[in-house]
C-alpha positions as CSV (number, residue, x, y, z in Angstrom):
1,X,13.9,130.2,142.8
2,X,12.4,133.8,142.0
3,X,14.2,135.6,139.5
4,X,12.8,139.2,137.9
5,X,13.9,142.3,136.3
6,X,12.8,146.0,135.4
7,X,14.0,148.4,133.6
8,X,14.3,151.5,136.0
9,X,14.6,154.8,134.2
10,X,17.6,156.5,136.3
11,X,21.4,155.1,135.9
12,X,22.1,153.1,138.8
13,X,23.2,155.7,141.4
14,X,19.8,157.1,141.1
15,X,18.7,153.3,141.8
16,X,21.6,152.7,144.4
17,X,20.4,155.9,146.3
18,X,17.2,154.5,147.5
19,X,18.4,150.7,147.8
20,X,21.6,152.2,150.1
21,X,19.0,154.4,152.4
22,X,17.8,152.0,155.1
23,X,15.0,154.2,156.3
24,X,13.5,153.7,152.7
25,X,13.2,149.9,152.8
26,X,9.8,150.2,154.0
27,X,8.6,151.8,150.9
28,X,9.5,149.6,148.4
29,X,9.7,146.1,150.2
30,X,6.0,144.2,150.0
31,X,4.4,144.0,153.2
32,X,7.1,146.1,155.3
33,X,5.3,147.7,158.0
34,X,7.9,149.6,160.6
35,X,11.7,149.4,160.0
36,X,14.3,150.2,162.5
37,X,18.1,150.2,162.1
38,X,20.7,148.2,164.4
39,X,23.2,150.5,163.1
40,X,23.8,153.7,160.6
41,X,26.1,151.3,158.3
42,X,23.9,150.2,156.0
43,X,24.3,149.1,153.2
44,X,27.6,148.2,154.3
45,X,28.9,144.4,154.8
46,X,26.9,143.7,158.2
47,X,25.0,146.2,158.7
48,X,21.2,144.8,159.3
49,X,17.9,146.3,159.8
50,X,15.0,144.7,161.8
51,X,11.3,145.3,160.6
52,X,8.1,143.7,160.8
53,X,6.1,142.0,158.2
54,X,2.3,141.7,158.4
55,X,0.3,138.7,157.1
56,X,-3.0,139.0,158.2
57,X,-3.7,138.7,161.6
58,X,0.4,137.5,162.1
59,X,2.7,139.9,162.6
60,X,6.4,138.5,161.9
61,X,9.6,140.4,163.7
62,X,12.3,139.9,161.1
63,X,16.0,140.9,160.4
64,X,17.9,141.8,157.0
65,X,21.8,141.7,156.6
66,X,24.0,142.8,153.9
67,X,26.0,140.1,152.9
68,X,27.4,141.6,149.9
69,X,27.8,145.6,148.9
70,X,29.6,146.8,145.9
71,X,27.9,150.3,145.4
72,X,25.9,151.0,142.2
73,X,26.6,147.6,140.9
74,X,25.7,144.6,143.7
75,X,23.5,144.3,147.0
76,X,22.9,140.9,148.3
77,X,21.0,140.5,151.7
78,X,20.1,137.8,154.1
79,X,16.8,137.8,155.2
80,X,16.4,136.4,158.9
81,X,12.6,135.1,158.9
82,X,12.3,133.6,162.6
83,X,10.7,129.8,162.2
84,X,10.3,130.1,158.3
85,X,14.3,130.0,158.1
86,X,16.3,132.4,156.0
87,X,16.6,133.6,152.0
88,X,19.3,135.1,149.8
89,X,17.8,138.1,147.6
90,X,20.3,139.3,145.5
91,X,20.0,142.9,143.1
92,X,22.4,143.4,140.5
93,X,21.6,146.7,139.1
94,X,23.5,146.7,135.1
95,X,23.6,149.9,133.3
96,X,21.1,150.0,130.4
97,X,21.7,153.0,128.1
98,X,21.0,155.7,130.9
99,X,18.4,153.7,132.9
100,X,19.2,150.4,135.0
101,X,18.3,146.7,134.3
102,X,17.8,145.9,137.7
103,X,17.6,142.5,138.4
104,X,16.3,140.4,141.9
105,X,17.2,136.7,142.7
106,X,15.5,135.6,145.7
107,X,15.7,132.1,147.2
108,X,15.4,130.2,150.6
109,X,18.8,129.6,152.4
110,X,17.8,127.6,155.5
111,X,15.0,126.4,157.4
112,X,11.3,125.8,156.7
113,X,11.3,128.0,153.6
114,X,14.0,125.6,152.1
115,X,12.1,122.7,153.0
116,X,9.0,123.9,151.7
117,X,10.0,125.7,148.9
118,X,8.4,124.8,145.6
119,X,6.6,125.9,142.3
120,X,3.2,127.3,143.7
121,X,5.5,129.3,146.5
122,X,7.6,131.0,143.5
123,X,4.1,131.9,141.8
124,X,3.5,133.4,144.7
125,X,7.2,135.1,145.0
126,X,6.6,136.4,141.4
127,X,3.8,138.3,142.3
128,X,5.5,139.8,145.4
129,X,8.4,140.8,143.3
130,X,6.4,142.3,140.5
131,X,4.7,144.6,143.4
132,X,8.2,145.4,145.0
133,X,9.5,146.1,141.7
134,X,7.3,148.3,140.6
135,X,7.4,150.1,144.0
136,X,11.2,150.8,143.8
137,X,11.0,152.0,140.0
138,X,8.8,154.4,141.4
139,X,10.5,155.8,143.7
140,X,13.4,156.1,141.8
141,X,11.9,158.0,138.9
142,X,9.9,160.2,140.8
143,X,11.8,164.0,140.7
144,X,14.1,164.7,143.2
145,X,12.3,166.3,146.5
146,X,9.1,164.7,145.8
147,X,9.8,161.7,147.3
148,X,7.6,160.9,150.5
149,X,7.2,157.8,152.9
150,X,4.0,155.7,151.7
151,X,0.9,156.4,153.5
152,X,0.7,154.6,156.9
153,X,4.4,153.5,157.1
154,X,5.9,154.6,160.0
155,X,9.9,154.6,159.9
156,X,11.9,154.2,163.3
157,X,15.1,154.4,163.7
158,X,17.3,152.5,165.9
159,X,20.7,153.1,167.7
């Protein structure tokens, strides 16, 4: 299991306006490269959005739904990985003063990511989460209006 936190420096509805806007997830989520939306719910209870993830020469089509929503507080999604199975990554965002504790609990659910799952994988997980982490601090601190899609991410959106 990979468990980390940051301290974000914005309460959490600065931190719960970039987790609840779909069309960001590409900017903050490690090795994201083109999200679309099934629907204009999200973050709501179902709503999903496909993407693709790029390891090297692989290029994965996967699918995220929110399994649990309680604005500024909770968001806990369900990561649909094709043939490596599925994970639960969970965000609790806990108010810190006037900044946000922001804590991510990712695990494997099903399939070959249960199966395989073990210590050299959650070294590997740590890292990821560090990067992601970093990323979504960033965005949320940055000044309102400044905020821009990475370089080379190209966001689609869906019906």
């Amino acid at each position: 299991m990979a468990v980390r936190h940051r301290l974000i420096r914005k309460p959490p509805e600065d931190v719960w306006k970039i987790l609840s806007d779909g069309e960001r997830y590409g900017e903050w989520v490690v090795g994201t490269s083109r999200v679309e939306h099934d629907d204009a719910r999200w973050p709501e209870l179902g709503a999903a959005l496909r993407y693709e993830v790029r390891i090297g020469p692989f290029t994965l089509h996967n699918r995220t739904v929110v399994r649990r929503s309680e604005p500024n507080a909770v968001l806990e999604l369900e990561a649909h990985s094709g043939p490596l199975g599925t994970a639960r990554i969970a965000m609790e965002l806990r108010p810190w003063g006037g900044h946000t504790l922001l804590i991510l609990d990712e695990h494997p659910l099903r399939g070959a990511g249960g199966a395989l799952h073990n210590g050299l994988l959650d070294a590997a997980q740590q890292v990821r989460h560090r990067a992601m982490l970093r990323r979504l601090a960033r965005l949320c601190e940055q000044d309102e209006g400044t905020a821009r899609a990475a370089p080379g991410r190209a966001r689609a959106r869906g019906a």
